[in-house]
N, C-alpha and C positions, 0 to 999 in steps of 0.2 A: 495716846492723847487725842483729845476732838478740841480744837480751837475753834471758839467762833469769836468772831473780831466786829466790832464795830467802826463805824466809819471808814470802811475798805478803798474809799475815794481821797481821801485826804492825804497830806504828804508823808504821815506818820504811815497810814494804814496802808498806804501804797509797799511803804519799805518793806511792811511787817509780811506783807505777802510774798514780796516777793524771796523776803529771806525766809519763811515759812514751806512755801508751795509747795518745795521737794524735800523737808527735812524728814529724814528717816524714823519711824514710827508714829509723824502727826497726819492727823485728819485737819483739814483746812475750809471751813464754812466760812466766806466774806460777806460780810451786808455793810448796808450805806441806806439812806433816804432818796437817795438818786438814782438815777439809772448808774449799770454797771460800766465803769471807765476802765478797766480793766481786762475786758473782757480780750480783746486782740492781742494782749500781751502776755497774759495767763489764762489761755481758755480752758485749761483743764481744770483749774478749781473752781468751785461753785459758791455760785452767790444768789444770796436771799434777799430779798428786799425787806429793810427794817426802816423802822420810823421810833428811836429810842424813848423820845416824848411823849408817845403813845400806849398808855399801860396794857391796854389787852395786848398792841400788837408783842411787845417786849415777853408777856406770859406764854404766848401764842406758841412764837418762834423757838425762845427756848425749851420749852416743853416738850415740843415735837423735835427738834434735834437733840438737845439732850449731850449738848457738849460734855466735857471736863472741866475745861476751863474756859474763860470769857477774857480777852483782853480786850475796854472800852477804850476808845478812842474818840470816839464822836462828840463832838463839845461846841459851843459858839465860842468862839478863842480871838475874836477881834473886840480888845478894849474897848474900843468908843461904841460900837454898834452897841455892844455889851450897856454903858452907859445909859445910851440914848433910848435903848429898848429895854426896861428892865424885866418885864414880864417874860418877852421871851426867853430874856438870856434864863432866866432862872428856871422854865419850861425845859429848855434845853440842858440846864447846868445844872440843875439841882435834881429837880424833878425827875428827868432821865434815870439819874444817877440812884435814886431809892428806889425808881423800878427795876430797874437790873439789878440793885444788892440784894431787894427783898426775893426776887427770882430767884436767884444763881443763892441765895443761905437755905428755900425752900427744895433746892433740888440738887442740892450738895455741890454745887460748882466753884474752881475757886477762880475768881474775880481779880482782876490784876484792873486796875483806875487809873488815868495819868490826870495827873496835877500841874501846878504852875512853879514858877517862885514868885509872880504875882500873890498868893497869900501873905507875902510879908511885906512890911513895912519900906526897905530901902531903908534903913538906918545904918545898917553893918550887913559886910558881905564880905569872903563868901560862908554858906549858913553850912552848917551841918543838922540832919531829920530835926535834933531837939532844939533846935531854933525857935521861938513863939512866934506861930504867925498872926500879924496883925496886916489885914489889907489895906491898901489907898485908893482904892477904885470898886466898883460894883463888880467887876468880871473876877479881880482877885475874892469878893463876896462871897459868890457863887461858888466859887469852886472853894473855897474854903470850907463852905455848907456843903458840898458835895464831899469833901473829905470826912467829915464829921458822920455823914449819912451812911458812909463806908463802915466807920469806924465802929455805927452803932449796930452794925449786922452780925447776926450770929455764925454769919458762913467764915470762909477764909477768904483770905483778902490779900492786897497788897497794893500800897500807892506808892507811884511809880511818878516825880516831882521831877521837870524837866524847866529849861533856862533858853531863848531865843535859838528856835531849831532852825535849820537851813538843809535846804539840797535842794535835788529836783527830782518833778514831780512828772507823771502822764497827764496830759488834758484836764490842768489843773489850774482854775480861775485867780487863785491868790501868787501870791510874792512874798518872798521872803527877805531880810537884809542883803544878805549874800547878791543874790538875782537883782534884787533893785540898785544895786551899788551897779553892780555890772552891767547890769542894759541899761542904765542912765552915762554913764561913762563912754559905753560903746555910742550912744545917739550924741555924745558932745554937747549933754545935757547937764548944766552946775549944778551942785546936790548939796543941800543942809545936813550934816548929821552932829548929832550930840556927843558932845564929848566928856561932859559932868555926868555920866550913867556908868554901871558897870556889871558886866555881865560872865559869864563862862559862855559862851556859844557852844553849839551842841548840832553835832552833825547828825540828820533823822535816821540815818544808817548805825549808826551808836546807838540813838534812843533806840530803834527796831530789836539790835542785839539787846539791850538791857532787859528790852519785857520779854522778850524770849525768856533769857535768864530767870527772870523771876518766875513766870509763869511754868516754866520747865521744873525749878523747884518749892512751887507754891507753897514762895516763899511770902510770910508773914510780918507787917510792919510795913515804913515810910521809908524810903528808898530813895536818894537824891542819882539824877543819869545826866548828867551833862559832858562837857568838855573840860578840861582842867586847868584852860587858860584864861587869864581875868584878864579882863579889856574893856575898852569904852566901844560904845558902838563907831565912833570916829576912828582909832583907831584898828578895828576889824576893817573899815572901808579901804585905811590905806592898804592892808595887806590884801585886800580884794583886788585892790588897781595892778600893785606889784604882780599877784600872782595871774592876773589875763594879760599885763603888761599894759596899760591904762593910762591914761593922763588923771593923776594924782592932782594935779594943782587946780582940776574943777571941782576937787571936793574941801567946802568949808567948814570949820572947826566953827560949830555955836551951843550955845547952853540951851539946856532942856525949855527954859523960859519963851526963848524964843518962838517957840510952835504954841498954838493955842490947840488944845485937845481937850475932848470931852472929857475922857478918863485920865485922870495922872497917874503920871508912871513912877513905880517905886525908883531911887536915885542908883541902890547899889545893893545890888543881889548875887548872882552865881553862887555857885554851888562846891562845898566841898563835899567828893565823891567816895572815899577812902573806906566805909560802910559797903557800898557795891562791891569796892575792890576786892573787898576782905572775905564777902561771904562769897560772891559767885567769877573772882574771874572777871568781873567787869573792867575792860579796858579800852579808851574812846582812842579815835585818832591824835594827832596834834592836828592844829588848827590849819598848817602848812599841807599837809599831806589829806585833810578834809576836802580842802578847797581843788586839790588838785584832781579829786576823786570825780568833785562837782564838774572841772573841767571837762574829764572825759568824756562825763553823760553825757556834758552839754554839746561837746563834739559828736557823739554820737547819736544824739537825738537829731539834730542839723543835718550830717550824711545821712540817716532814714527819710528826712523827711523832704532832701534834696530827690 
């Protein structure tokens, strides 16, 4: 097998590498739009600079490597930007998205896609693949049409629908619930979090093994990868405070209303996983033993960086 991965910068593509790098019989191609953030921590795999929104460079790259498989990862994935920007999210979120299918169905590749559960609605959660998604926001739009763009391609494929990821990342600009619950708590700084949502949380080291999985048996259809615990995002905080051992009583319980956001958020999603289970083996942490994984890094990032 020859992977070539996009978005090798991001917290997903970080995982994917680094649970790829030495896996026995792959070849490992990383690209990102950025420069390479990876590079000191895996400099033996190689990375290409891609631009997925740009159709020649997308024909360019794969052409001349000439993967097996593609697993995309590169996506604009912040709601509100998404929102506020719609031209580019769709450049990025759609657009991208039918260069790479129409590539990877011309040159026999099979394509592994991750998705949201932002295409649905938040009416009833948690969903199983044949769930009808209906979006509430322009970024669940986008990738709704970017599944669609998948779906019309004649190669092989596989979408690969993921729920509020967490962990951590190398020299990596975003945050995720997890980290901002904890370095708001640790600075003895009060936090709003919603408590009318619900979600599965999803350790990015799960998602990483899931597209393995898939992509190792390019395998075919909609694919839900999360965690199997349903929860508000309020109460994920409390168990963030418990598990660094945190003052709890700075985090306030308030309804979604309260924040004014460009994009709304569907109320109640997460994912039922049992499809994965069945075909590959897929099996996430619990949510207890996620966090404490995240602990480690986060200790171990701290002593290198001491």
């Amino acid at each position: 097998m020859k992977i070539l991965l996009t978005g090798s910068n991001g917290l997903l593509g970080q995982k994917l590498v680094a649970r790829l790098h030495q896996e026995p019989g792959v070849e490992l191609v990383a690209t990102s739009r950025g420069p390479n953030k990876l590079a000191a921590h895996f400099p033996a795999v190689r990375f290409v600079p891609l631009d997925v929104s740009q159709a020649a460079q997308v024909q360019q790259v794969l052409a001349y490597e000439r993967p097996t498989h593609v697993i995309h990862t590169a996506a604009m994935t912040n709601a509100d930007e998404c929102e506020l920007h719609r031209a580019a999210c769709w450049q990025h979120n759609v657009s991208a998205v039918q260069y790479l299918a129409a590539a990877c169905a011309a040159l026999g590749i099979h394509l592994t896609h991750l998705s949201t559960d932002f295409v649905f609605s938040g009416e009833a959660g948690p969903l199983a693949e044949d769930a009808v998604p209906a979006p509430v926001n322009f970024y669940g739009e986008s990738k709704l049409a970017a599944e669609h763009a998948v779906q019309a391609s004649p190669g092989r494929w596989a979408i690969a629908r993921t729920v509020l990821v967490y962990g951590v990342a190398h020299n990596y600009g975003r945050t995720n619930l997890v980290l901002w619950v904890r370095d708001s708590l640790r600075a003895g700084r009060p936090i709003k979090v919603v408590a009318d949502q619900w979600r599965t949380p999803t350790l990015a080291e799960d998602l990483a093994e899931g597209c393995w999985l898939l992509a190792r048996q390019a395998a075919q259809g909609i694919y839900h990868l999360s965690g199997d615990e349903f929860l508000t995002p309020y109460d994920l905080a409390l168990r963030v405070a418990s598990q660094f051992g945190l003052d709890a009583a700075l985090i306030e319980r308030v309804e979604a209303s309260t924040f004014s956001q460009p994009a709304r958020r569907p109320a109640r999603t997460g994912f039922l996983i049992e499809k994965a289970r069945r075909e590959f083996g897929y099996q996430p942490h619990s949510l207890a033993d996620g966090m404490a994984l995240v602990s480690r890094q986060s200790d171990g990032a701290a002593s290198a960086r001491a």
